[in-house]
C-alpha positions as CSV (number, residue, x, y, z in Angstrom):
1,X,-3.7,-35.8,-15.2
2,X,-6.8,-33.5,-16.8
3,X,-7.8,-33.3,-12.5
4,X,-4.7,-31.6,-12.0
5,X,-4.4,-29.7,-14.7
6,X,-7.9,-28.2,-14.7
7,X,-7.0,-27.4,-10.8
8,X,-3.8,-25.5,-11.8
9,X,-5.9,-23.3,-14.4
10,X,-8.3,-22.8,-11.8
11,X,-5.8,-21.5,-9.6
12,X,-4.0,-19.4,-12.0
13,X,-7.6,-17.6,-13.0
14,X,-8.3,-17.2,-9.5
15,X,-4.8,-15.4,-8.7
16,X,-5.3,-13.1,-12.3
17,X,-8.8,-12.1,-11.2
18,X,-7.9,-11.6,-7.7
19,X,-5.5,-8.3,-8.9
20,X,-8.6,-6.8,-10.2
21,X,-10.8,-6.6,-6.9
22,X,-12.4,-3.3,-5.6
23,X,-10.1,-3.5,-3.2
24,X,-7.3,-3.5,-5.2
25,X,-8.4,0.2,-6.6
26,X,-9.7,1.5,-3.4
27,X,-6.6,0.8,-1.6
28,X,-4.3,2.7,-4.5
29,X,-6.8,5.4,-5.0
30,X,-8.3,4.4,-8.2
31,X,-11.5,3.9,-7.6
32,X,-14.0,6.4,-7.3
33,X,-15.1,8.4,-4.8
34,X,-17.9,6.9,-2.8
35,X,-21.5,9.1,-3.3
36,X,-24.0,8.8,-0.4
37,X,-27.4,6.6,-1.9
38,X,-25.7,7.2,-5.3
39,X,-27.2,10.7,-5.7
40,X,-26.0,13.6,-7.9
41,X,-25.4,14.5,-11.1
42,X,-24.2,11.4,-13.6
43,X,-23.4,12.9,-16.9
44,X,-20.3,12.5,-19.3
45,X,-17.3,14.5,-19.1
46,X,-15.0,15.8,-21.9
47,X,-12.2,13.7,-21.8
48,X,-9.0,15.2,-23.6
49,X,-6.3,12.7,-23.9
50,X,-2.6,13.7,-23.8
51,X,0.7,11.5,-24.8
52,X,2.5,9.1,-22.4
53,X,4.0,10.9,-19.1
54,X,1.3,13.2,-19.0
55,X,-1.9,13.8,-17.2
56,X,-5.3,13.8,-19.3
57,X,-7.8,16.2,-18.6
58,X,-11.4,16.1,-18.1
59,X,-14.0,18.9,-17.9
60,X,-17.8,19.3,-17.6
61,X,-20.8,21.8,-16.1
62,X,-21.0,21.1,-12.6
63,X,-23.6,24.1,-11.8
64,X,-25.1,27.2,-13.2
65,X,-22.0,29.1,-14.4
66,X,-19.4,26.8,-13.1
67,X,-17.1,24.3,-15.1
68,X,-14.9,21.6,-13.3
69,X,-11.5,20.4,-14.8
70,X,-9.6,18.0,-12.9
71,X,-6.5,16.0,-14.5
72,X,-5.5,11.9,-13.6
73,X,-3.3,10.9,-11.1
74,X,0.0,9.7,-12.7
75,X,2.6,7.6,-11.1
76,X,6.0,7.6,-12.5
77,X,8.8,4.8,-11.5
78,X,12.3,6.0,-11.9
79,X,13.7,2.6,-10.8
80,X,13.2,0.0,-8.2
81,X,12.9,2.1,-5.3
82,X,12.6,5.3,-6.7
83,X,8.5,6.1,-7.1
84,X,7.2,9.6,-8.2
85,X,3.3,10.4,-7.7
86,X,2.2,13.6,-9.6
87,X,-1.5,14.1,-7.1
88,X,-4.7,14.6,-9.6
89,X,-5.6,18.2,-9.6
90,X,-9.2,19.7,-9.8
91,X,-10.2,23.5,-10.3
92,X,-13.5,24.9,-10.4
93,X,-13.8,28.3,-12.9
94,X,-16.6,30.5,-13.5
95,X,-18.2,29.6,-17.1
96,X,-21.5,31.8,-18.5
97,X,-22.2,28.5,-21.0
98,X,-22.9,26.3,-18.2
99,X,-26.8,26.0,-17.3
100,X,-28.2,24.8,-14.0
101,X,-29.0,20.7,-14.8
């Protein structure tokens, strides 16, 4: 009886874990983007949070005089078969207070 039960658990872990593969957020556009030898710039963003049903917003210096903001993704579900996807969005604005890294 433990056998089978330990086997069941096993199984249930494996099917849990299994939803949280790379794949799984590579295939739904989660993940990030891919970076060539894993060069560039790595530092924090500013991360401003807002309520439910709305996208959060991050920001940070991505050059001499330039400042990135770029919001989530959000995926709404009206009902069963009625989906809404609100796309990220990214802008790029001049800012004096960024220095070159």
């Amino acid at each position: 009886m433990r056998r089978v039960s330990a086997a069941g658990l096993v199984a249930v872990l494996v099917l849990a874990l299994g939803g949280c593969a790379q794949r799984y957020y590579e295939e739904r556009g989660k993940a990030d983007a891919p970076v060539a030898g894993r060069a560039g710039e790595d530092s924090a963003a500013e991360v401003y949070n807002f309520p439910d049903g709305f996208g959060n917003l991050a920001t940070k210096c991505v050059g001499k005089g330039e400042r990135a903001y770029a919001t989530t993704k959000f995926v709404r579900q009206e009902d069963e078969d009625d989906v809404i996807v609100i796309p990220a969005n990214a802008v790029i604005v001049g800012d004096p207070e960024c220095r070159a890294p």
